[in-house]
N, C-alpha and C positions, 0 to 999 in steps of 0.2 A: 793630290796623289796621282801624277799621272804617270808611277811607275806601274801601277793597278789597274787594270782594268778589266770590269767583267764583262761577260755575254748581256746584251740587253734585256734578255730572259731572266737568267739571275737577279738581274737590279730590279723586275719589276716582281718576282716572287719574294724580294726580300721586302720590297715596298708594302707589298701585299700583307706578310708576316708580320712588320712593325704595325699594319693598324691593327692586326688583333690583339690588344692591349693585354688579357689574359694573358695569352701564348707568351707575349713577346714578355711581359713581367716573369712568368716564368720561368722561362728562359734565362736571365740573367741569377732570377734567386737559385736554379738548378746550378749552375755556372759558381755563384760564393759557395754554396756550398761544397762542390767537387773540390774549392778550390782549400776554404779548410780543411779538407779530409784528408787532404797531401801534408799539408802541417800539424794535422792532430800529433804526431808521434812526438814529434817533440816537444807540443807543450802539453801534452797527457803522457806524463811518464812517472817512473821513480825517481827521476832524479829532477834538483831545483834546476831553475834555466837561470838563476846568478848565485853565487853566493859570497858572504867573505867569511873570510876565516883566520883569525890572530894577523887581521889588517890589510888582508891581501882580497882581492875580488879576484871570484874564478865564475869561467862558464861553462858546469861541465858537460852541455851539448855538443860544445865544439872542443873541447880537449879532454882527451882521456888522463885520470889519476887515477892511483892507486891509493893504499890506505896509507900507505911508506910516505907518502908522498906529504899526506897533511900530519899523521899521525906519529912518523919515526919510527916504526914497530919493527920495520925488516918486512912485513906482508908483504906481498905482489899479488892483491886480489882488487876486485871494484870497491869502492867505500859504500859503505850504510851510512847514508845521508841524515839517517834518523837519530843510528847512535854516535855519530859525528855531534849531531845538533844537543846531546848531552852536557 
């Protein structure tokens, strides 16, 4: 990496930080966790993250439907995933 390079200070405080093996463990478990908390939303939600429906797979995190959409109704509102699943 010799587009990198830091102050010989830095490398030896990070030296320093990696042997305290607490610290530095914690550090990374603090780090997964930040890092699911960014994706919590989308896989704790109301809505499934696939689903099919009369043979078709959809995913409605990344594409908006309506109820028109699966159901034919004329709606233009979000679907209830639950009474879909009826």
């Amino acid at each position: 990496m010799a587009f990198l390079r830091f102050h010989p200070l830095t490398v030896k405080r990070w030296r320093r930080f990696r042997e305290n093996r607490r610290g530095y463990w914690s550090f990374w478990l603090l780090l997964a966790v930040f890092a699911a908390s960014l994706v919590a939303e989308i896989i704790t939600n109301s809505r499934p993250l696939l689903l099919r429906f009369e043979g078709k797979w959809h995913c409605p995190p990344l594409e908006y439907a309506s109820e028109d959409d699966f159901l034919h109704n004329g709606v233009q509102k979000p679907v209830d995933y639950k009474k879909l699943a009826e």
